[in-house]
C-alpha positions in Angstrom: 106.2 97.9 123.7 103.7 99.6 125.9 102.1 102.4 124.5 100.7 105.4 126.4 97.3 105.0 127.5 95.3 108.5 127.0 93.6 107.7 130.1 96.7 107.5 132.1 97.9 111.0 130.5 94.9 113.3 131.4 95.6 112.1 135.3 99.1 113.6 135.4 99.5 117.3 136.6 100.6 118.7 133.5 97.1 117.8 131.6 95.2 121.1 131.0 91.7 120.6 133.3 89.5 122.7 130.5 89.8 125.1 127.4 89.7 124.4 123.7 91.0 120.9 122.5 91.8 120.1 118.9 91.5 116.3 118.0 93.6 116.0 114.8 93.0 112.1 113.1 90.1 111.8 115.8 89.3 108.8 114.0 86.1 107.8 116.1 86.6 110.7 118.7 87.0 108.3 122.0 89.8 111.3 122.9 87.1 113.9 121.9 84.4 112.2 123.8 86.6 112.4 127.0 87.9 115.6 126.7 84.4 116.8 126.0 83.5 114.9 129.5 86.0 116.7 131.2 84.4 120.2 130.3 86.5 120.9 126.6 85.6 122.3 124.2 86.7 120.2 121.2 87.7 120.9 117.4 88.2 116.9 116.0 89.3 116.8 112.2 89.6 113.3 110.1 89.6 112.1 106.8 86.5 110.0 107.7 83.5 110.6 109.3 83.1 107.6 112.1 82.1 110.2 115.2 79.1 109.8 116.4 79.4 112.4 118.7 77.1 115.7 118.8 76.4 118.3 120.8 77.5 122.2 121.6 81.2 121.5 122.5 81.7 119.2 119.5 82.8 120.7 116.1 84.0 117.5 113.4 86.1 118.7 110.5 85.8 116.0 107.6 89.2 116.6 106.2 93.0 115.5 105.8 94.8 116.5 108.4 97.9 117.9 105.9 95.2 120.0 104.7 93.8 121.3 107.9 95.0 124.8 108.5 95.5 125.1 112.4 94.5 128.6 113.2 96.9 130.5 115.3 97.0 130.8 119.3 93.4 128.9 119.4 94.4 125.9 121.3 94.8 124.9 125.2 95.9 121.5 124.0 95.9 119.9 120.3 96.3 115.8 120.4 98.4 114.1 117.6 97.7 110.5 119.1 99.0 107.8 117.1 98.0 109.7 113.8 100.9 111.6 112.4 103.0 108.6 111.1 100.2 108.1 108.7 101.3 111.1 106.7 104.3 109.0 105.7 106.4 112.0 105.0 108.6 113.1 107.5 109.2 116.7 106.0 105.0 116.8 106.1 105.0 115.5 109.8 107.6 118.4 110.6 105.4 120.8 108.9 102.3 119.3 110.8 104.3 119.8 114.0 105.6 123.4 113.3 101.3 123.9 113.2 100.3 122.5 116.2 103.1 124.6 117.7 101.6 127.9 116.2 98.5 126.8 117.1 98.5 126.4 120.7 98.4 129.5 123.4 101.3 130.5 124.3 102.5 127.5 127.7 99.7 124.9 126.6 99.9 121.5 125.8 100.2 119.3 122.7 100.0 115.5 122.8 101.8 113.8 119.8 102.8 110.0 119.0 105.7 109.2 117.0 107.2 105.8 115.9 110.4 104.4 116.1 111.9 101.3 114.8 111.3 99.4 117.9 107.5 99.9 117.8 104.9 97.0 117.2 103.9 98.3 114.2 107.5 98.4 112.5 106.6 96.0 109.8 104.2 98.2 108.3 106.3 100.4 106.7 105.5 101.9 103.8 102.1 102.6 105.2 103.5 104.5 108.0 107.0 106.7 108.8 109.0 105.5 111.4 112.2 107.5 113.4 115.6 106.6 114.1 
């Protein structure tokens, strides 16, 4: 199964060009670090600190993402990429999702990876939530 390449997405014309980004399971911020390259400023929250990313347009959030609370109308675009299967929960990755929605400005753009049962990781369930 071919996955979406974020290099291939922030091409297309629908990609915002600048504004405020949140990262959410940034994990080692290679999203963030191009997003930041392209003139964002970015918000990047994980459970574990393995940025090594600093600078003005760079604010890391050391936290669960179930716990983060996504503040209202902040966002030109918030990324989910490959991250919110991990909550295992599917009522927790609606909630998630219901967030990112309240969080963007109003006609932005959010960015979010789901799996289903075809996907190459299907035998890790358990670990992750999958859709059918």
């Amino acid at each position: 199964m071919n996955r979406p390449r974020f290099s291939d997405l922030i091409n297309k014309d629908f990609f915002p060009k600048n504004g405020i980004a949140l990262d959410l399971g940034c994990h080692k911020g290679r999203e963030s670090g191009k997003l930041i390259e392209m003139g964002f400023e970015v918000d990047a929250v994980d459970i574990d600190n393995l940025v090594d990313i600093k600078g003005p347009k760079f604010n890391f959030i050391q936290q669960d993402i179930k716990d983060f609370n996504i503040k209202k109308d902040s966002y030109n675009l918030v990324l989910a990429y490959y991250v919110l299967p991990f909550l295992k929960d599917k009522e927790l990755i609606q909630k998630t999702i219901d967030s990112i929605k309240n969080g963007l400005k109003k006609g932005e753009l959010a960015i979010i990876t789901l799996f289903g049962d075809k996907h190459e990781w299907n035998g890790k369930r358990g670990k992750i939530a999958f859709f059918q």
